[in-house]
N, C-alpha and C positions, 0 to 999 in steps of 0.2 A: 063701498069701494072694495075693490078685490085685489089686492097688495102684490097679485101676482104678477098684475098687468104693468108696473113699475121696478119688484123688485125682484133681482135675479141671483144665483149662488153659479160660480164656473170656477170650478179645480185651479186652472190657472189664472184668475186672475183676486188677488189680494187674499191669499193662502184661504182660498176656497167658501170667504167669509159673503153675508149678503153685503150686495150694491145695488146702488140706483141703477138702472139700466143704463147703458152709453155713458157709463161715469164709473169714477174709482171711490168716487163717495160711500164708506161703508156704513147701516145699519147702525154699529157701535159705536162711531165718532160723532155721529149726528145727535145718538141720544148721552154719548158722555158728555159730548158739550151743553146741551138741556138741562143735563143732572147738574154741570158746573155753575150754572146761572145762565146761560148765555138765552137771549130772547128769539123770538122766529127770526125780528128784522137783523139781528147778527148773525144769525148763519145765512141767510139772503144776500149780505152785504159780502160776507167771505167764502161766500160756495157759489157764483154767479149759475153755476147747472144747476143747485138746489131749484128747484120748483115748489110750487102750492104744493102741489099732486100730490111731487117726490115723496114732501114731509108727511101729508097723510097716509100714505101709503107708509112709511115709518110708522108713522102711530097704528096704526091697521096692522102690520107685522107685529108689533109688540106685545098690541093687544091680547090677538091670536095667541100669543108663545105663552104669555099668562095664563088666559084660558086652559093651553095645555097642559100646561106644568100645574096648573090648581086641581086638572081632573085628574092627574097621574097620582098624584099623592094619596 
């Protein structure tokens, strides 16, 4: 899956952070809620735009950023 095809970064919208495409859904919130405990079917349940895709597409951005930041070092 290629993370790009879902997720987007634009200056103005949600101080220039990644979102799901045609949502205010950020990157961060989706995986700080993960890290809290929260399961796929609770963010499903309180993010009705959240998608399958979306979230893979999250997991696929995340990935990648690790990837980076392990070759940078």
């Amino acid at each position: 899956m290629d993370w790009r095809d879902h997720i987007e970064t634009m200056p103005d919208r949600m101080m220039g952070k990644p979102v799901l495409k045609g949502t205010r859904l950020t990157v961060e919130i989706i995986l700080d809620w993960l890290a809290a405990g929260w399961s796929e079917a609770d963010l499903f349940e309180n993010y009705p735009s959240l998608t399958p895709d979306g979230l893979r597409a999250i997991y696929a951005f995340a990935s990648e950023a690790v990837h980076d930041r392990a070759m940078a070092a």
